[in-house]
C-alpha positions in Angstrom: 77.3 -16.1 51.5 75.9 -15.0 48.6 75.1 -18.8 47.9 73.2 -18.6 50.6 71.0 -15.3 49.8 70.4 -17.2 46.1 68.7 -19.9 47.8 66.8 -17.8 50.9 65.4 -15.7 47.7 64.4 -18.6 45.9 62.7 -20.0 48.7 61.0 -17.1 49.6 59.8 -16.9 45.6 58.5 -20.5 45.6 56.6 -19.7 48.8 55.1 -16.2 47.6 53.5 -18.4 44.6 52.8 -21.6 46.5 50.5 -19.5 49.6 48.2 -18.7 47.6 47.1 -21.4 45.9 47.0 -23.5 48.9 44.2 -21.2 49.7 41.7 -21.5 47.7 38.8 -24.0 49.0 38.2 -26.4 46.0 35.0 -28.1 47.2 31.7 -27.8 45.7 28.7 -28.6 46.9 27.5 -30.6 43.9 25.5 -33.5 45.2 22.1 -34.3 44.9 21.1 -32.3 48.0 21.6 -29.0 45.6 17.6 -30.3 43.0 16.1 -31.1 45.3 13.9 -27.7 44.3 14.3 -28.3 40.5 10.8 -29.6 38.9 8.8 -28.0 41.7 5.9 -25.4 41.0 5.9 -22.3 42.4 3.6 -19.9 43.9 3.4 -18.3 40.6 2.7 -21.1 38.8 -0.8 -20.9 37.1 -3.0 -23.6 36.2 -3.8 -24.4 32.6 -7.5 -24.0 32.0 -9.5 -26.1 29.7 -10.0 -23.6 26.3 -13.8 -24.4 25.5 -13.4 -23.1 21.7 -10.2 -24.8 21.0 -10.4 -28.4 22.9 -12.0 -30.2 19.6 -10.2 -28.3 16.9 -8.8 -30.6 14.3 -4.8 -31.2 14.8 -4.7 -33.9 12.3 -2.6 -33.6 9.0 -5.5 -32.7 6.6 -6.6 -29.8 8.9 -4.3 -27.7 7.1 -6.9 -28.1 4.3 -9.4 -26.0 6.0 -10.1 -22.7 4.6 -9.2 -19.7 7.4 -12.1 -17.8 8.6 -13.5 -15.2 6.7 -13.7 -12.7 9.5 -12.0 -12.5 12.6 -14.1 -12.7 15.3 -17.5 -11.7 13.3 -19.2 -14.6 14.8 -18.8 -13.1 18.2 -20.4 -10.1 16.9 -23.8 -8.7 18.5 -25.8 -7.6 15.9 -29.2 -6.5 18.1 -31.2 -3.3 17.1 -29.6 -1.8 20.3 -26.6 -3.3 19.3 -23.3 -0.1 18.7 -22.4 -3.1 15.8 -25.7 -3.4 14.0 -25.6 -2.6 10.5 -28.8 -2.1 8.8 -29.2 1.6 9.9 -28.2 4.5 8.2 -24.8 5.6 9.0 -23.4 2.7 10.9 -20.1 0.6 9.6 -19.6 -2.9 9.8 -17.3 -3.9 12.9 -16.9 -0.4 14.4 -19.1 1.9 16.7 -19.2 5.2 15.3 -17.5 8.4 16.1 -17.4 11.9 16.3 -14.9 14.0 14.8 -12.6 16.9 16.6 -14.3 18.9 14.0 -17.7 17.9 15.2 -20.3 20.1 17.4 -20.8 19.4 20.9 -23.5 16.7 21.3 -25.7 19.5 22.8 -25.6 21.5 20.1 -26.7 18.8 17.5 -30.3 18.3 17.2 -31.5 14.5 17.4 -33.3 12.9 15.2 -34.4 9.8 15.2 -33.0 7.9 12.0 -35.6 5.9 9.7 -35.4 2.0 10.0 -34.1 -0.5 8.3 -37.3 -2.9 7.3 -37.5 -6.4 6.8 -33.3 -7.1 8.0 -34.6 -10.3 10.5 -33.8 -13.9 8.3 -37.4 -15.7 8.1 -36.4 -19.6 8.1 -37.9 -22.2 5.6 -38.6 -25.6 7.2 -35.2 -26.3 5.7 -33.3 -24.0 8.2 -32.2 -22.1 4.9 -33.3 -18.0 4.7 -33.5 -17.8 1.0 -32.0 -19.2 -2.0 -29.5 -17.5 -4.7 -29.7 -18.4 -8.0 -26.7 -17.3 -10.4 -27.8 -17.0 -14.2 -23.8 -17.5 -14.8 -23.7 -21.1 -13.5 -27.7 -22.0 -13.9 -27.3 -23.1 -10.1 -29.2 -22.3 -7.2 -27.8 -22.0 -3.7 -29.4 -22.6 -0.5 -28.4 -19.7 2.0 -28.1 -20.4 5.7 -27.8 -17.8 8.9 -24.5 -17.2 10.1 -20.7 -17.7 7.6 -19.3 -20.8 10.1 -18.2 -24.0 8.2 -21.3 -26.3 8.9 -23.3 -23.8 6.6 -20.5 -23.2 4.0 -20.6 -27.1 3.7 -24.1 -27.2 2.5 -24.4 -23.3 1.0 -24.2 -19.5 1.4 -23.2 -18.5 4.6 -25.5 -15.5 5.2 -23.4 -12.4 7.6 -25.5 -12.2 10.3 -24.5 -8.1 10.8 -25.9 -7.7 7.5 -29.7 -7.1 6.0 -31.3 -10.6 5.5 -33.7 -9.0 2.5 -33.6 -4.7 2.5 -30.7 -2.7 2.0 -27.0 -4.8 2.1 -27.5 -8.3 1.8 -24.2 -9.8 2.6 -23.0 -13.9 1.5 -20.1 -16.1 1.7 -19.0 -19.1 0.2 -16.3 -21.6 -0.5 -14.2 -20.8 -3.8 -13.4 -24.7 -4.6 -13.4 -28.1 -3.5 -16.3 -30.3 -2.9 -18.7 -27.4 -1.1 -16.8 -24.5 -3.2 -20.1 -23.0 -4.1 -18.8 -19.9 -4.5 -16.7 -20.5 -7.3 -18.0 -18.7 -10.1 -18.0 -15.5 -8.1 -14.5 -15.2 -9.4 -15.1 -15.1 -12.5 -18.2 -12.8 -12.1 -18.2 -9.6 -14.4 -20.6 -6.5 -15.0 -23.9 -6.8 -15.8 -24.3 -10.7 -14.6 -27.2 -10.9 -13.0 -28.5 -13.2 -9.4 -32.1 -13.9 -8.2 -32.5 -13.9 -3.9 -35.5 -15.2 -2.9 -36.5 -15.4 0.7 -40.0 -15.7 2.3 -40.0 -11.9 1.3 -40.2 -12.1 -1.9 -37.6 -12.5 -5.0 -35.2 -9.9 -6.3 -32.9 -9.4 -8.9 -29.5 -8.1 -8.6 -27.0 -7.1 -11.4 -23.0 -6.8 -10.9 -21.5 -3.5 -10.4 -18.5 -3.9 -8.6 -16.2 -6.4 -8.3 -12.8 -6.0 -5.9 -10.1 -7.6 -4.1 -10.3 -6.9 -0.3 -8.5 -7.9 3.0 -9.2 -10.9 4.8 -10.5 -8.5 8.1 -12.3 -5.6 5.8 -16.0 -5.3 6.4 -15.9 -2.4 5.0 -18.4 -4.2 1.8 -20.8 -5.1 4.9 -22.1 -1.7 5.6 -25.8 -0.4 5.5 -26.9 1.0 2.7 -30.1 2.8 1.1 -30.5 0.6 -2.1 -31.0 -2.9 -2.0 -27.5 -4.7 -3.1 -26.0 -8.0 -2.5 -22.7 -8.7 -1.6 -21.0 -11.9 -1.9 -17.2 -12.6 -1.0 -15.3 -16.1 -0.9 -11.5 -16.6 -1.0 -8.6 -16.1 -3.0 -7.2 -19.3 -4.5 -3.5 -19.5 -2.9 -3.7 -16.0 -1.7 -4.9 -16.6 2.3 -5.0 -12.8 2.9 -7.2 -11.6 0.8 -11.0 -11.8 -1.0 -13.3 -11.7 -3.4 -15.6 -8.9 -3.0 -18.8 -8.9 -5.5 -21.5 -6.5 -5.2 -25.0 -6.6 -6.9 -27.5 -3.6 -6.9 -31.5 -4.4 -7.3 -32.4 -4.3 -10.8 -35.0 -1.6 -11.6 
């Protein structure tokens, strides 16, 4: 009897293990029924649009070569009289719209006046399609100086910044610091008292050196009007990408 008990309980073990297991379904549906809707756009998909500025930038190896830009964005720049970004009148910083203060009046309390214009800020082109020439007493060179700091001018000169005075007030240059077109290269070395001639169909001026700095690649700060007639020149940093040369030069008396 109790033979018989040991082998009803061991059945009934082996069966509470085994029911299970027979139930589980096994199959998958894994056939090639289940991608059908792999590599299929969807509704949200959108199309890639052609990127006017970008479609015939250099991607070869020696475009690494090419200096950065010395600006963000300050070709884009509108630099009209009616322009919130124009910078020959008083008051007005490169880059930024001014702006009143918490501490200010209400604009109906201030009295408007009408601030005195810049004169003579518009380049007048040579038959060349230069503005003016700068010649550095440091090097004995002259420099051709074109409108507007992108590379087809800094190739062949001065990039003049088109936000910037072309004769009165802040005159503002770039240039390469090396290389074949690097003719900005002695600004680094530029000290105190060394003196450059701008001529333009103006007239000629003389500037002398007064400050010299290091500045960030996006500061325009140096590009600001001003009431005496300066000339600022900035070119890159050997090996330092983020930064500048900033020169200025005030009108000898």
């Amino acid at each position: 009897m109790k033979k018989i008990i040991t082998v009803l309980l061991a059945c009934a073990i082996s069966l509470f293990f085994t029911i299970p297991a027979l139930a589980f379904d096994y199959e998958f549906s894994t056939g090639s029924e289940t991608l059908a809707g792999f590599g299929r756009a969807t509704s949200t998909d959108e199309p890639v649009s052609r990127d006017l500025i970008t479609q015939n930038e250099r991607r070869n190896k020696d475009a690494a070569d090419l200096p950065p830009p010395y600006f963000y964005g300050s070709g884009d720049i509108p630099t009209g009289t009616s322009s919130l970004y124009h910078d020959n009148q008083p008051g007005s910083a490169a880059g930024s719209p001014g702006n009143n203060s918490a501490a200010d009046p209400p604009p109906a309390l201030v009295i408007q006046q009408s601030p005195p214009l810049a004169q003579n800020t518009t380049p007048l082109y040579y038959s060349d399609g230069s503005i003016g020439t700068l010649y550095v007493s440091r090097t004995g060179k002259t420099i051709k100086v074109y409108e507007g700091e992108q590379l087809s001018n800094l190739n062949k000169g001065a990039g003049h910044f088109p936000s910037t005075s072309a004769w009165d007030g802040n005159a503002a240059f770039c240039g390469h610091n090396r290389g074949s077109a690097g003719y900005f290269s002695f600004v680094k070395d530029m000290q105190t008292g060394d003196r450059v001639t701008y001529t333009t169909l103006y007239g000629t001026r003389i500037y002398e050196v007064f400050s010299k700095e290091r500045i960030g690649e996006n500061d325009r700060s140096k590009l600001g009007w001003s009431a005496e007639n300066i000339l600022t020149l900035i070119t890159c940093i050997e090996n330092v990408p983020d930064l500048r040369w900033a020169v200025q030069l005030r009108e000898v008396r």
